[in-house]
C-alpha positions as CSV (number, residue, x, y, z in Angstrom):
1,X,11.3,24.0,-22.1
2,X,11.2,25.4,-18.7
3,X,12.9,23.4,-15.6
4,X,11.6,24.0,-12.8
5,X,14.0,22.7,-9.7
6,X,12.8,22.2,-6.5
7,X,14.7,24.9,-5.2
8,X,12.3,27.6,-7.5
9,X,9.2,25.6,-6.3
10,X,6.5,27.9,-3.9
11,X,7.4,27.0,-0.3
12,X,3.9,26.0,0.3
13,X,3.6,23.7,-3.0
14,X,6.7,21.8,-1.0
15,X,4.7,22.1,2.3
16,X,1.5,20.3,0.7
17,X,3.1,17.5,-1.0
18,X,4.9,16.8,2.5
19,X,1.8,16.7,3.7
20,X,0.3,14.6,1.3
21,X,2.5,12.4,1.5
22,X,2.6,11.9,5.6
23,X,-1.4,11.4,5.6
24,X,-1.1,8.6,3.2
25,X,1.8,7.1,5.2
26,X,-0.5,7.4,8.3
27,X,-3.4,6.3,6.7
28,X,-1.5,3.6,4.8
29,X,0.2,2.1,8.2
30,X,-3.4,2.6,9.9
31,X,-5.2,0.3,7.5
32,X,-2.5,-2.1,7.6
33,X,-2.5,-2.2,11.3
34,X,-6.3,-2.6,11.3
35,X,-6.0,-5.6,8.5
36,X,-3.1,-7.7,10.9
37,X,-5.2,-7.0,13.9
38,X,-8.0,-8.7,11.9
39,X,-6.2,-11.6,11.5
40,X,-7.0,-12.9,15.5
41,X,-10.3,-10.5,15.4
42,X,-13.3,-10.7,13.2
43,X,-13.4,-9.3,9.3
44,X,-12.1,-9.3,6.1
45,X,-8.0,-9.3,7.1
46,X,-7.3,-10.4,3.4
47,X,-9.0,-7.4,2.6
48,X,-7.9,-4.8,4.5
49,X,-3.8,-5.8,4.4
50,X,-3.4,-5.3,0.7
51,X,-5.3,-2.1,0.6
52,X,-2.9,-0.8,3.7
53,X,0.0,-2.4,1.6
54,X,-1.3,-0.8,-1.7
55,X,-1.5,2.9,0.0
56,X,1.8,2.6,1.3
57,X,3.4,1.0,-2.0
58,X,3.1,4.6,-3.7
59,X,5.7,5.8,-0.9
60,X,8.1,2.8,-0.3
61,X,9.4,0.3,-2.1
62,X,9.4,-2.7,0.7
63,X,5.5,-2.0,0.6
64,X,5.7,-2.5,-3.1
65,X,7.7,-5.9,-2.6
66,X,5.6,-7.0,0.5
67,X,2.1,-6.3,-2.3
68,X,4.0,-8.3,-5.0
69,X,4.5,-11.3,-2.9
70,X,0.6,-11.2,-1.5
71,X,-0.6,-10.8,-5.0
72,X,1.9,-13.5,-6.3
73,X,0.7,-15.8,-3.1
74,X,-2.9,-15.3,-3.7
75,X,-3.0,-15.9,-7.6
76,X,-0.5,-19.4,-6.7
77,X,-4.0,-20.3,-4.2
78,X,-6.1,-19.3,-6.8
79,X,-4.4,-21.5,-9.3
80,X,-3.8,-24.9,-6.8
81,X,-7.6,-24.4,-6.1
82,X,-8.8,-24.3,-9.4
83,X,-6.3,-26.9,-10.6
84,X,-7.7,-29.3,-7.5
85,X,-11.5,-28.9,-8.6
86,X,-10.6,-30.5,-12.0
């Protein structure tokens, strides 16, 4: 089995993952600014911050803990809601 190292990796194959990764870090942080400036402005803010949070989740970890909690809060509303109705 062959290892290959990032050392013996093609200078441009390191190039394009960097810049992979720093569109979806700008396009993440983009869509999550959009999403908390639609919490004072018009449209779908509950929408647009997990989406953000989602994109940048595949980069950082606090984005992964920030989603966790949103998911976690939304399914507790979900739950009181439903248990209310009843």
């Amino acid at each position: 089995m062959m290892d290959v190292s990032k050392e013996k990796r093609h200078p441009l194959i390191s190039t394009l993952q960097q810049a992979k990764r720093l569109v979806k870090i700008v396009v993440g942080f983009t869509i999550l600014l959009i999403g908390l400036a639609m919490v004072i402005l018009p449209g779908p803010a509950t929408v647009a911050i997990p989406v953000g949070l989602a994109i940048l989740a595949t980069e950082f970890v606090w984005a992964r803990k920030l989603l966790k909690r949103f998911k976690d809060g939304a399914s507790n509303l979900k739950n009181s809601i439903l248990n209310n109705k009843r």
